[in-house]
N, C-alpha and C positions, 0 to 999 in steps of 0.2 A: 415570455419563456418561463415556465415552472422550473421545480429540481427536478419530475419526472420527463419532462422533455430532455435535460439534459443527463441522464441517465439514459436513453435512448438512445441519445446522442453517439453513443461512445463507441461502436462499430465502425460509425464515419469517421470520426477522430482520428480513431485510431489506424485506420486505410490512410488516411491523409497524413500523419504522423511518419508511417515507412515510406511512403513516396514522397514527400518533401526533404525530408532529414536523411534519407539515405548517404547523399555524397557529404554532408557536414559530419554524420558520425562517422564515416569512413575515414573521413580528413582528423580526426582524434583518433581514430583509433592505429590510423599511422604514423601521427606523433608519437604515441604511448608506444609503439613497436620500434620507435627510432631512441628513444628515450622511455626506458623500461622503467614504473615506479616501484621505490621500494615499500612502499606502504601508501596507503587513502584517508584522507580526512574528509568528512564528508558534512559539510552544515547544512542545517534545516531547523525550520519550527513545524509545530500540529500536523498534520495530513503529509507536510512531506516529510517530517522528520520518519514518519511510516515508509515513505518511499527508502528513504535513508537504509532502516532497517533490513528492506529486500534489498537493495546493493549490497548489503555486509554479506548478505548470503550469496548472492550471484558471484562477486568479484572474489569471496573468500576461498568456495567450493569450488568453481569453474576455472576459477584464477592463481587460487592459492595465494589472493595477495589478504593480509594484513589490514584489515579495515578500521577507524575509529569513530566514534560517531563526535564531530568538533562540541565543543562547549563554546557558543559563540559568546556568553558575558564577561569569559577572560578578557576576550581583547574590547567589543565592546561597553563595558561598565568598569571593567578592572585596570583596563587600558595596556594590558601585559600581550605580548605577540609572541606564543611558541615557536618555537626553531621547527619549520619545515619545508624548508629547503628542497629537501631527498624527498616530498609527498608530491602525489598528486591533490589537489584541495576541490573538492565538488562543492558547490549552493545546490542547492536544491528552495523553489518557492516559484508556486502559481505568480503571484503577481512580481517577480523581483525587486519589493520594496519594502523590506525589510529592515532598517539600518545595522542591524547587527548581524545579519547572513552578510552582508555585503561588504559588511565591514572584516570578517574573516576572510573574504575572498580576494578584497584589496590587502591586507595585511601579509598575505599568502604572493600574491603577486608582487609586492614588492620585495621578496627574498628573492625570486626568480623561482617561486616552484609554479609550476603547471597548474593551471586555474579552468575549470568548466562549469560555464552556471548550466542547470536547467529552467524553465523557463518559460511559462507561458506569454509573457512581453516583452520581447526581443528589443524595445527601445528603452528598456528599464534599468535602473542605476546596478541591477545586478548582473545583467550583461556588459554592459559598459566596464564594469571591474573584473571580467575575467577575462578571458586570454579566445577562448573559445565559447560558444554558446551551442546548443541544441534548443532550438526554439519548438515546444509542445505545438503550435498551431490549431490548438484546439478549439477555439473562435471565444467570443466572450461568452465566459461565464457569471450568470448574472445570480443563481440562485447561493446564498450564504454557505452552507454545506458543499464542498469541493467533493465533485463526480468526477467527470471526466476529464480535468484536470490531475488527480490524483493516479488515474490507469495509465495516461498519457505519460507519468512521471516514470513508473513502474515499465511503462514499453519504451521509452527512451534508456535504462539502461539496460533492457532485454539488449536492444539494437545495439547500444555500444559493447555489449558481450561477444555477440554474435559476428560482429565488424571484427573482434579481438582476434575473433578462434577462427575467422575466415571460414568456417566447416560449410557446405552447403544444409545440410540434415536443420542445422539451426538456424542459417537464414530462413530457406521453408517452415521449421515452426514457428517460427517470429512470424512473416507474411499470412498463417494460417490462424494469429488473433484473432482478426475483423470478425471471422465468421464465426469464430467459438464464444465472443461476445454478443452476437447475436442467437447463437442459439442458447444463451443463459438467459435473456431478455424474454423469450417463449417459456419461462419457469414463472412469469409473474405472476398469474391466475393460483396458482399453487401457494405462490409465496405468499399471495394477499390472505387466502383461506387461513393459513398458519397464524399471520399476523394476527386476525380475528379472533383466533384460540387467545392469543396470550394479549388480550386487550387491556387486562386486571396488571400485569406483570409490571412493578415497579423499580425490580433489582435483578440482574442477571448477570453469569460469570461467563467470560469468553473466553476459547481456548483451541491453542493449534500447535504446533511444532515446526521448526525447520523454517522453509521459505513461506509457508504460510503462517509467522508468527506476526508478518507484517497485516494479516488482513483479519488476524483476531485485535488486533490495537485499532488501526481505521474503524472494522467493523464497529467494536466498543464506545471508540467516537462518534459516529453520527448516532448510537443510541443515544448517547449521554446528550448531544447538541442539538437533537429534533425532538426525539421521542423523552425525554427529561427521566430515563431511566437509568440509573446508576450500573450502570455497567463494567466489571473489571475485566480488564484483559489479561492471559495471564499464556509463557510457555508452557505448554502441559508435564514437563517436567517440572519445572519451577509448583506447579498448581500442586503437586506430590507432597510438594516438601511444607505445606502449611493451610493455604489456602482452599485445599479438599475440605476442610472443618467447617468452609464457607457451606454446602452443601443441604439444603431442607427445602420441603413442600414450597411450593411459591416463587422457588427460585434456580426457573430453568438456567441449563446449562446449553452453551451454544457452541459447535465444535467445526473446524474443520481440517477435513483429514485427507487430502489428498494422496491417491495411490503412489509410494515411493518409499524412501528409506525408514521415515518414524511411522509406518504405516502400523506394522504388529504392535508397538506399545499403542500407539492410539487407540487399536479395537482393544486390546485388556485392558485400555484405564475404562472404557467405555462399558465394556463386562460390568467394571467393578463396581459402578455412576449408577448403573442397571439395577445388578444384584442385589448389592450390599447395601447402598443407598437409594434406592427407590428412585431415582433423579430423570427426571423429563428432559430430554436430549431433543433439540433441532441438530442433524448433524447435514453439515454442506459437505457433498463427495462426490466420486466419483469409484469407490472401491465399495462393493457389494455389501461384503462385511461388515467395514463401517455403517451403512444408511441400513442395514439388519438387527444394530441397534438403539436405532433414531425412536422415541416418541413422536416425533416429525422428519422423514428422512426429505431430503431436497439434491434431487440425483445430478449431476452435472454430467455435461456433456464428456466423452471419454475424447481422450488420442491428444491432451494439450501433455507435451511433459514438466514435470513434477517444478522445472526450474523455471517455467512460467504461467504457472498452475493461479500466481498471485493476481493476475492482473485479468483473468476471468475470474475468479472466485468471489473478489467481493464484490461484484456486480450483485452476486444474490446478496451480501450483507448488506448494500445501500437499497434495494430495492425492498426487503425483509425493514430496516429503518424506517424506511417513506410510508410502509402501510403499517406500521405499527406503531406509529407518529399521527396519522389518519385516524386507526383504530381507539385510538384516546384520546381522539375528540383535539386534537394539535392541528395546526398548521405547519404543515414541513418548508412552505414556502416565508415562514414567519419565525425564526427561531429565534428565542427571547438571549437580551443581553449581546447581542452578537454581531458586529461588523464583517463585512466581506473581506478589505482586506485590514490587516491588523500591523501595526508596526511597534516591533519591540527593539528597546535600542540597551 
């Protein structure tokens, strides 16, 4: 099993994802309606602390709840346990063997606050210390870089939203993933040509807004962990306030702008990437506009909404990674320094 098999993968996954986990995230998401949180803490490390990111947007916007993203060495290296009682406490991790996710999750359960791991091994010390699990099901993933583990994280708390708001409009768009991850997966012949261009490309800045600030960070990562390119991630506001200075010949800029509310600043920072600075733009979209200022435009499928725009989108940023990991002469199925899973305590 390669990483591109399991990018592949991720249509099935994710089919099997909503029909398995349906009655478990129903079964939370009728706690949380019996028992309303006043606020979320939400642990994770690497790829899911990125999932992490997209729940802040999901549960903040759609929810209106109050999101924090936990600092798990408080309680694991510091030995200190914050009062949160009043939260709900998420883990978030592929493998649930972490000690120090799991050690906030148990810390959290023994106040008596509400504990959900997510979860690719439902017989893992990070299930066993929550209260509840949503198990990814996503079969084993064997290649170093988390694929379809990471969308799987990103469509479990779609599903636990959509459980929330009961609405049928988002149950159907949750259900209508599988196939809009397949039709990004038909963009790989494009993606591979792109990667080709920028074979030379040693340093690149990444950039998005809103719910897809989680898939400018991911994306960022598997450049940085396959392809050995320094990559920053960055919110495209944040990018305003400093880090535009980063901008010269050599060193594309990689964007993605989904049709929705930071749509209009997106196309004028892009104008300005254009005009002012000369700057070679891959942009991932799905809004006209935007991919009419791409050096590399890479079109996405339309009709996903914008609040779960994340969990198709970076299917092109891992697939863009794997062949420009390829493209310099790498092995994406070999990435240096790197264990599968990693325990930080």
């Amino acid at each position: 099993m390669t990483l591109r098999d399991e990018i592949r993968e991720q249509p099935a996954a994710a089919a099997r994802l909503i029909t398995d986990q349906a009655d478990a995230v129903e079964a939370i998401a009728e706690s949380l309606r019996e028992r309303p949180a006043g606020h979320v803490i939400i642990a994770a490390r690497g790829t899911s602390d990125h999932a992490a990111i997209y729940a802040q947007y999901v549960l903040g916007v759609r929810h209106r709840l109050s999101v924090g993203l936990g600092t798990p060495s408080i309680v694991s290296l510091y030995g200190a346990a914050p009062k949160v009682a009043d939260a709900l406490v998420i883990g978030i991790s592929q493998s649930g063997a972490s000690p120090d996710i799991v050690a906030v999750i148990a810390a959290a359960r023994a106040q008596g606050a509400p504990t959900i791991a997510i979860t690719n091994e439902p017989g893992s010390a990070l299930a066993a210390a929550a209260d509840r699990t949503i198990a990814l099901g996503a079969g084993p993933e064997r290649a170093v870089a988390a694929t379809k583990t990471y969308t799987a994280e990103l469509l479990a708390v779609a599903m636990l939203s959509a459980a929330i708001t009961d609405d049928p409009g988002d149950h159907a768009a949750v259900a209508a993933i599988p196939a809009a991850l397949a039709a990004v997966l038909e963009l790989e012949p494009e993606i591979e040509r792109i990667a080709a261009d920028q074979a030379a490309t040693t340093r690149t800045l990444v950039i998005a807004r809103g719910y897809e600030y989680a898939t400018a960070r991911e994306w960022a990562l598997k450049l940085k962990e396959l392809a050995h390119v320094f990559a920053d991630p960055y919110s495209s506001a944040d990018f305003q306030h400093g880090p535009v200075a980063l901008v010269e010949p050599g060193v594309p800029v990689l964007a993605i702008a989904r049709a929705g509310a930071p749509e209009r600043d997106l196309v004028s920072l892009f104008a300005r990437l254009r005009t002012d600075l000369d700057a070679e733009l891959l942009v991932v979209s799905d809004h006209p506009a935007a991919l009419a200022l791409a050096t590399w435009p890479v079109a996405l499928p339309g009709g996903t909404p914008e609040w779960l725009g994340p969990i198709v989108s970076i299917v092109a940023g891992q697939l863009h990674a794997f062949h420009l990991t390829r493209a310099r002469g790498l092995d994406p199925d070999k990435p240096r320094n790197l264990a599968k899973v990693t325990r930080t305590t």
